[in-house]
N, C-alpha and C positions, 0 to 999 in steps of 0.2 A: 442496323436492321438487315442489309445487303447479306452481312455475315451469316446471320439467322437462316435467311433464305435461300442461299448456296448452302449450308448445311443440312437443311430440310429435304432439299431434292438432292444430295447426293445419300442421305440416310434412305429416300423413299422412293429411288429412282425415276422421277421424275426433272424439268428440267427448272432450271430457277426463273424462268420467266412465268410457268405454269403457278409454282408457289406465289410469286411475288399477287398474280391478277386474282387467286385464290383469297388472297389475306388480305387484299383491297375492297373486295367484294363480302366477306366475314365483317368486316369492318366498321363496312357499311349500313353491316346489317342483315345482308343477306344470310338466308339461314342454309342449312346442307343441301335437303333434297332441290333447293329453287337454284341453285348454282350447279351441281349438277345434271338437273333436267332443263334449264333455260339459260344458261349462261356458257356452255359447252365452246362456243368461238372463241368465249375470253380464258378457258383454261384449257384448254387443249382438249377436250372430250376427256377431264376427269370423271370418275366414279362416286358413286357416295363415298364409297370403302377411303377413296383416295383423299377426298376432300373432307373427311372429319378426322383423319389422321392428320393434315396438315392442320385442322383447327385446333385438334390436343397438342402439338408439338410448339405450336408458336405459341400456345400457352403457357407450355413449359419452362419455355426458354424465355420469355418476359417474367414468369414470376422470379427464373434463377437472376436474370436482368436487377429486379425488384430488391431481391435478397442483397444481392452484392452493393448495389447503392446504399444499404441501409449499411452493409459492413464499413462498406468505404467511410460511410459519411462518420460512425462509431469510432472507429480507427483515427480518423483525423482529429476528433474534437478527445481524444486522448493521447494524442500528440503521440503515437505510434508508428504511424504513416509511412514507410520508408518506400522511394523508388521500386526495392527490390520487390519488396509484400505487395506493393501496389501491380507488380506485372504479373504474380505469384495470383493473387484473387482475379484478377483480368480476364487471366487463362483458364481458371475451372470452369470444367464444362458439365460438373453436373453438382446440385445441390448438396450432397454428403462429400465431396471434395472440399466444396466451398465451407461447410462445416468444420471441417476438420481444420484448414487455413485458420479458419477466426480462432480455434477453441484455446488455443495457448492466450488469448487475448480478451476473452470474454468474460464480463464481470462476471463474477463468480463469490459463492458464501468462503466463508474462511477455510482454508485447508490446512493440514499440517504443513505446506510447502510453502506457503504464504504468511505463515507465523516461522517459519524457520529463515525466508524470507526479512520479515520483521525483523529478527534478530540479526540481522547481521549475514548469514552462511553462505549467501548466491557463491561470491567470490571462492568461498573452500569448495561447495558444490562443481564450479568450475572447473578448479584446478583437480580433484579429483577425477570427473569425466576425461581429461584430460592424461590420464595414465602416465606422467611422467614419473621415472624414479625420483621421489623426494623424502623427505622423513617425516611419515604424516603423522607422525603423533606430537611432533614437535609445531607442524602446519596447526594441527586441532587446537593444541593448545593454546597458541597466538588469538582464539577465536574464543576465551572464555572469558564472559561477563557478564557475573550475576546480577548486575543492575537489567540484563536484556531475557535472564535467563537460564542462562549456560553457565552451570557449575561446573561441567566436565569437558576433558577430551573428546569421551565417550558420545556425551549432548551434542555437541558440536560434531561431532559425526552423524550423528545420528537425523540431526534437521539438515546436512548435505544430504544424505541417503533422500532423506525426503523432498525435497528440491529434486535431485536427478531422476526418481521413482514418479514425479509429475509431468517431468520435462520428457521422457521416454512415451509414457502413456500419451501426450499431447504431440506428439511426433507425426507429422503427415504420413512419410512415406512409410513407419511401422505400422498405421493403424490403414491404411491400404493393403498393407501387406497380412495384416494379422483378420482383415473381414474378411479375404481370400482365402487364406487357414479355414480358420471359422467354416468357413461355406464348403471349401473343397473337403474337408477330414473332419468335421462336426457329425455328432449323433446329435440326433434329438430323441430323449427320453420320459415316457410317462409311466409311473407307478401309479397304483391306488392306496389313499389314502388309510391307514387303520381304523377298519372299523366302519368305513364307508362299501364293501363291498357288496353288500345286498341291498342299498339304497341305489349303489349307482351300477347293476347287472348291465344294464342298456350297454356300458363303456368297457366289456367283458376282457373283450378284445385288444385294450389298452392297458389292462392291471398293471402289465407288467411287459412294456414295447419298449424296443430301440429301431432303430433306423437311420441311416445318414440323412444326414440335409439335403443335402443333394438330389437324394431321389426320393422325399417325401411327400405323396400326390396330395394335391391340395385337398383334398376332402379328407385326409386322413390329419394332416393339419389343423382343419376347421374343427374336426371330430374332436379329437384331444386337447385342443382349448376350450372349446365347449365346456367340457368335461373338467378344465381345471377350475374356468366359472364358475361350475355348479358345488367346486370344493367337493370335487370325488377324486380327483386325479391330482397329481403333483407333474410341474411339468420342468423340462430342464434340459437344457442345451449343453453338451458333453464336450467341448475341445480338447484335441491333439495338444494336454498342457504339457510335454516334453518336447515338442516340435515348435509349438510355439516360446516356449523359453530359448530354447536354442536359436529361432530366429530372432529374437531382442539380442542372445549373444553376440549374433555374428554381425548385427548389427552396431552396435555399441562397445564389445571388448577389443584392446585394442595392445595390449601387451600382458604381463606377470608379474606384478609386483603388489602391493599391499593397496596402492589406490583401485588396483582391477579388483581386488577380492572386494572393497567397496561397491565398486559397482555392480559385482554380481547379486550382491544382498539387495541393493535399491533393483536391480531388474527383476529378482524373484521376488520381492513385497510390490515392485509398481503391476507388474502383471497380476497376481491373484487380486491383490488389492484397489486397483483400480482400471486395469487394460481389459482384463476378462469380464469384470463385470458389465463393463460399459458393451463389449464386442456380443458377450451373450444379447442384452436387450438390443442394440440394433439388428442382431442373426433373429432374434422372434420378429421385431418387426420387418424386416427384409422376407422372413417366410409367410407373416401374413400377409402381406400388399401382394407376393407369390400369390398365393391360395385365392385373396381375395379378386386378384386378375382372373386368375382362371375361373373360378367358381361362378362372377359377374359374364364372364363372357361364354359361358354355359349358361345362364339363366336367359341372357339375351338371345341366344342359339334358339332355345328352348322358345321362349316369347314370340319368336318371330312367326306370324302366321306364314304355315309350310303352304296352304294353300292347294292347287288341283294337280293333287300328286295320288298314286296306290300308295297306299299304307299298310306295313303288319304290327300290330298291336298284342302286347303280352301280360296279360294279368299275373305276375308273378307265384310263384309256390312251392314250396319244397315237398313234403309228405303230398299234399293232392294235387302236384304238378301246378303245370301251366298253360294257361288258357290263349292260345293263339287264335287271332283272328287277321285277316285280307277284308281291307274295304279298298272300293274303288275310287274312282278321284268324287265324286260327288260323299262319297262316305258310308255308300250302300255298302249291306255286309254280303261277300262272296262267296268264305270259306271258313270254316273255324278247325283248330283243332287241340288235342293235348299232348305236351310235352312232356317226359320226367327227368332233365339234363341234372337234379341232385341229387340223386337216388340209386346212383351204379356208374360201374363202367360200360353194359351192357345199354343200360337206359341212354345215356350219353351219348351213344354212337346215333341209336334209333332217334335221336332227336334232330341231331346233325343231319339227318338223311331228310327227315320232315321239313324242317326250316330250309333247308337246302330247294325240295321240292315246289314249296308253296312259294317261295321267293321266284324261280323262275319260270312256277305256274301261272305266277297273276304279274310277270313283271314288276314286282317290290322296289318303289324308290328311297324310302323311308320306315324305318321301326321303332314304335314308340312303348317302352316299358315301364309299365307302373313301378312308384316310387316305394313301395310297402314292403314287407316281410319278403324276403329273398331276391328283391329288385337289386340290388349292387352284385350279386351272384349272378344272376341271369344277365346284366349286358355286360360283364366279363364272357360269360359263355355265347353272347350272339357273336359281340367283338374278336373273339377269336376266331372265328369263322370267317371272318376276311370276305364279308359278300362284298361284290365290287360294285362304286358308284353311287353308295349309299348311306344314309344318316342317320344314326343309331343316339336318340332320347329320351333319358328319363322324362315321363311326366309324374306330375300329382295325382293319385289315385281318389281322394277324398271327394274330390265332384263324381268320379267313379261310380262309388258305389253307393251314392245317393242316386242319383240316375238307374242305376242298374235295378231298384227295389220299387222306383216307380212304376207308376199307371200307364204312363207314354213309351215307357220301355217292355211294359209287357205287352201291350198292344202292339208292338214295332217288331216284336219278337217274340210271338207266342207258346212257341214249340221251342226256345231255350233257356239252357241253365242261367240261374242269376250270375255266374261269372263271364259269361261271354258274352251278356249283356255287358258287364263291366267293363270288358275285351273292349271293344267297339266303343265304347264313352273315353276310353285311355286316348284309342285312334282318334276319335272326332275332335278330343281337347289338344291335339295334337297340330291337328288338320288348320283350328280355328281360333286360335285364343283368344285373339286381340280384342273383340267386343268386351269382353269380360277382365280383360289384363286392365282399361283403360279407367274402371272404375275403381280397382283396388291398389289398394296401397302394398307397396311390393312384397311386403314382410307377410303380409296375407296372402300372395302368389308360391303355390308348392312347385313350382317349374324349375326349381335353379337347388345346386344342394348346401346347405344350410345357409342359405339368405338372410338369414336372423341374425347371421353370425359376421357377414359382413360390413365392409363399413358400405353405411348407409347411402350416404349422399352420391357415391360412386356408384352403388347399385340404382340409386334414383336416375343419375345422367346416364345410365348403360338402358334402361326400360325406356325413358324418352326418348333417346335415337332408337331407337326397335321401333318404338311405336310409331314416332314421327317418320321413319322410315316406312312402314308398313302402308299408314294413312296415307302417306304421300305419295307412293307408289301407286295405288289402287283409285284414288281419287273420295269425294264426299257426293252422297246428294243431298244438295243443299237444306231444300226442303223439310229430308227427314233426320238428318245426322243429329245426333247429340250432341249437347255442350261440351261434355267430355270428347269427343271424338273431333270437333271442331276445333278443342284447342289445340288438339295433334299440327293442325295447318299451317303451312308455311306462312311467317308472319302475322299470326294471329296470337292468342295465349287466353287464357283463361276471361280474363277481362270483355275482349273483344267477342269471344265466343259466345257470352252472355248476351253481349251488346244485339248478337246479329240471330238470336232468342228469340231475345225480347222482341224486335223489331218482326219478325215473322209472325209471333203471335197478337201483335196490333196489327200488322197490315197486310196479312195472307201469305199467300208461297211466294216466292220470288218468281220473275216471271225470264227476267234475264241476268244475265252476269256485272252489269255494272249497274244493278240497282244495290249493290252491295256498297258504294261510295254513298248511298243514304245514311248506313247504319252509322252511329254515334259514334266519334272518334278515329273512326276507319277512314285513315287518309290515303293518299298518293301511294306512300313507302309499301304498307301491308296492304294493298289491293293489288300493285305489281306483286307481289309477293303470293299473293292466297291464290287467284284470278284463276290460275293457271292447276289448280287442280279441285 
């Protein structure tokens, strides 16, 4: 564990004493905000930021802990076990390493390499990797025996081929080498499907895309998987296959004679046939857990009640522009106005002069743009603008402009257009979410970009620390907070939160803080824990 710990604080600069009282205190139970706001002696004055990062990593590194046990123990009860493989798994330090170590060993359905295997050929397989000059046809032939199979010279070469087309694909140090390929020189490419193109217009923009891996923003990733889901799109990950054969070459050949031209055949059938396909689905999943990182920690961005900040708020629009408004930190509207930044090069400039103006007219710390029709255009165009100091987020427009058509909006704003009522609902869901984040289920939250599309459970634990974050910064009143808002509580949860309901609605408001040790089940542990906020 020591090891764990010195590796934590030197990944998150921090010192290993700070880790160590950190993961003692997790451990025990404690949850982020209450070891952060009342434990600060025993970590050195960590952060939240600091201390849920130390609670994702030790997690980490116990599950890879977890994984390698299970290998180890696999390994041994198939009498595989060697000193060497034993120090080889010891040392991976991350879960697709350790992957890669088992995969030559992992039970596995039948392959061509394991019926040629059966037969007899590892030995010719061998001796051909091995590139020495010998008379391989006279080698083959020694290896024919139709009781196992092998009519020919040719068979007999041919189930070596596939023995060493296995053994190359199951190679550590190529398929390190070849997800590096992959990622550094990969496209990722989506066509539209024939015949799908006016059912799936929405995904216009992807008919027919290429783009490296490398620099494919997450949303555009989300987008075109989306999109292959929906069986409009074809999707497909492009590798450097001359570069990539060349490095199994340079890896593997080893002189020029007739066992080398063997192995070039088994290296261009183990690649297409089975190194590629496998590098392509791990290169999709390595870009979605990409996308879905980022996209999750955009949506928590977004979530996080920005609270008593100026806001500019942008109802997006192309042909009738866009609706700019300034609220103040209470959320009062200041100023509004209209942009046309898609409509010219002349419109463009005039726009940049307005946003320019009303940013350092009302001191703007924050701008939040609706999600709808021309919103991924418009914070490209605020973003370029480089205002300094400031935090520029999509919101969900759809509570928008239900607000914006009501009675309380036209009462609140008599003398304006229904879009800049809209303006002002974009800023205020901006300002405040969390009342309303805490009831819905994330997938119902339009704050993040395609949420639907992520994996879920990761998006649930990223909205819980937002939230339990947010609650626990600001504090509850007891009295009137909700169940859902109570289970945000450090040391409480859903259960408990009922518990201390119920207990308010039989026996009135609470009148002090440790009348809370009445509520049912609410011991010692979760009263140190809650008490304090």
């Amino acid at each position: 564990m020591s090891t764990h710990f010195k590796k934590i604080a030197a990944e998150l600069s921090v010192t290993e004493k700070q880790v160590n009282a950190t993961v003692a205190l997790l451990d025990e139970g404690a949850t982020v905000p209450f070891i952060s706001r009342y434990r600060k002696e025993l970590t050195g004055s960590l952060d939240e930021v600091e201390v849920a990062a130390i609670r994702d990593r030790i997690q980490q590194l116990r599950d890879l802990d977890k994984r390698r046990e299970a290998i180890l123990k696999s390994l041994t009860e198939m009498g595989k076990l060697t000193p060497a493989l034993e120090a080889q798994i010891n040392a991976a330090e991350t879960m697709m390493l350790l992957e890669d170590i088992y995969l030559p060993y992992r039970p596995k359905r039948k392959t061509r390499a394991t019926a040629a295997r059966e037969k007899g050929l590892q030995s010719l397989a061998d001796l051909i990797l091995a590139q020495n000059r010998i008379d391989l046809q006279t080698e083959a032939e020694q290896y024919i025996d139709t009781e196992k199979g092998v009519a020919t010279a040719e068979e007999a070469l041919a189930g070596a081929r596939d023995i060493i087309a296995e053994s190359i694909s199951e190679d550590t140090t190529v398929r390190t080498k070849m997800r590096g390929l992959f990622v550094d020189k990969g496209t990722i490419q989506s066509k539209v499907i024939d015949g799908k193109e006016q059912e799936g217009i929405k995904y216009k923009d992807y008919f027919d895309w290429t783009e490296p891996v490398r620099s494919t923003p997450s949303h555009r990733i989300l987008a075109m998987r989306r999109g292959e889901k929906e069986e409009i799109l074809w999707l497909d990950i492009k590798p450097a296959d001359e570069e990539a054969v060349l490095l199994l070459e340079r890896e593997f050949i080893k002189g020029n004679n007739p066992s080398t031209d063997q192995v070039r055949l088994a290296i261009a059938d183990g690649y297409k046939r089975l190194l590629k396909p496998s590098m392509e689905t791990e290169v999709r999943l390595l870009t979605k857990k990409k996308a879905d990182e980022e996209a999750i920690r955009v949506f928590a961005e977004n979530a996080r009640q920005l609270g008593q900040k100026r806001v500019m708020a942008v109802d997006p629009g192309f042909r009738t522009g866009c609706k700019v408004v300034c609220l103040d930190e209470q959320g009062k509207l200041l100023e509004n106005a209209t942009i046309y930044p898609h409509t010219g090069a002349g419109n463009i400039k005039e726009a940049e002069k307005t946003i320019q103006h009303l940013f350092d007219k009302h001191n703007i710390q924050a701008i939040a743009i609706g999600n709808g029709t021309a919103g991924r255009e418009t914070e490209v165009f605020i973003r370029s603008l480089n205002l300094p100091g400031v935090t520029v987020v999509m919101v969900n427009e759809s509570g928008a402009s239900i607000y914006s058509a009501s009675d309380v909006a036209r009462e609140e704003f008599p003398d304006k257009d229904i879009t800049v009522r809209g303006a002002v609902s974009i800023g205020r869901r901006l300002m405040d979410p969390l009342a309303e984040l805490v009831k819905i289920d994330p997938k119902s939250i339009g704050v993040g970009q395609y949420q639907h599309d992520v994996d879920q459970g990761k998006l649930q634990t990223s909205l819980d620390d937002t939230v339990i974050s947010c609650v626990n910064a600001v504090g509850v009143e007891l009295n009137t907070a909700s169940k859902q808002i109570l289970a945000y509580i450090s040391g409480l949860g859903p259960q408990l939160a009922q518990n201390i309901v119920e207990y308010r609605d039989q026996n009135g408001a609470f009148k002090r803080r440790d009348q809370l040790r009445k509520v049912a089940r609410l011991g010692d542990k979760a009263y140190e824990q809650a008490a304090g906020f």
